[in-house]
C-alpha positions in Angstrom: 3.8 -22.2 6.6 5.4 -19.1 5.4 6.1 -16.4 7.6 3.4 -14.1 6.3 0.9 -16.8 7.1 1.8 -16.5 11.2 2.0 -13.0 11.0 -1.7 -12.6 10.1 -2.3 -15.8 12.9 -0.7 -14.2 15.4 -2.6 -11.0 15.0 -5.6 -12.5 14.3 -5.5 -13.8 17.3 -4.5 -11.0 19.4 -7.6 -9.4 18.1 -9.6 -12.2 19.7 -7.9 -11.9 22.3 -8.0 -8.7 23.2 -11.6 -8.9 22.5 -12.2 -11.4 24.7 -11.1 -9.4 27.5 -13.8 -6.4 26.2 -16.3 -9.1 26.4 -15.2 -10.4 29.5 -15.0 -7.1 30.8 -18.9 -5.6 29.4 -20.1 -9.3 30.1 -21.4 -8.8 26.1 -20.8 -11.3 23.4 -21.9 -8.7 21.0 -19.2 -6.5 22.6 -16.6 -9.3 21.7 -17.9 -9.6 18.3 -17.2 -5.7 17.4 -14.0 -5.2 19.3 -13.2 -8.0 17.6 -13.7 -7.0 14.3 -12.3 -3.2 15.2 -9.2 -5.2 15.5 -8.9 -7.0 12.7 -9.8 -4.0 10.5 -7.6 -1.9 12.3 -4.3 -4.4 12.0 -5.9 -4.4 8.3 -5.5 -0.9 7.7 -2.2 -0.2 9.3 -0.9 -3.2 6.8 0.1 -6.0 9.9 -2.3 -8.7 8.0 -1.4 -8.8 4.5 -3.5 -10.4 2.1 -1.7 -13.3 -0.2 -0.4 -11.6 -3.5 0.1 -8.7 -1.3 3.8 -7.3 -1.2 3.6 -4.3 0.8 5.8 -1.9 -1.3 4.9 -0.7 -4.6 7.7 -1.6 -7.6 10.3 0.4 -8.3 9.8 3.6 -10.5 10.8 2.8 -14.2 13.2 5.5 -15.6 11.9 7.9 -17.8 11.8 7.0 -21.6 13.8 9.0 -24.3 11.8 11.3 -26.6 11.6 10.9 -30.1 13.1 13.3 -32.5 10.6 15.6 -34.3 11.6 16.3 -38.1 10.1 19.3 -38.1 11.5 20.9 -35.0 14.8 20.7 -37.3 18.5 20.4 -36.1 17.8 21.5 -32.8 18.4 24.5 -32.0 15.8 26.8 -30.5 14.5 29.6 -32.3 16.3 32.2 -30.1 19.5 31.0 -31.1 18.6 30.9 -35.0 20.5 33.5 -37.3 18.6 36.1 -39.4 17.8 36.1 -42.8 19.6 39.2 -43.8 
């Protein structure tokens, strides 16, 4: 079992925990089911259960390709720099 797998089992199961003490406490089943479920979606959310496939960090930026020359931009230079016709 990999360790991402008892990650999400171990907070799975806090959430049921933790709402079986709301249910225990409001004497509700329905109370268990939806602090239950806040739970879950809330250890969702903040990124604790992980879904497979799911690596957490996004790939590394790639580096910036080179530009192609343009033949008609000429040799380079800018026009500010270009020497008058006279």
């Amino acid at each position: 079992m990999s360790a991402r797998r008892k990650l999400n089992q171990a907070n799975f199961k806090w959430a049921m925990l933790v709402g079986l003490l709301f249910g225990w406490m409001f004497q509700s089943f329905s109370a268990f089911l939806m602090a239950t479920l806040f739970f879950v979606a809330a250890a969702w959310y903040s990124g604790d259960i992980r879904a497979d496939g799911d690596y957490h960090y996004p790939a590394p930026p790639s580096p910036p390709r080179p530009r192609p020359s343009d033949p008609r931009r000429g040799t380079g230079r800018s026009r500010r720099f270009r020497r008058s016709r006279r």
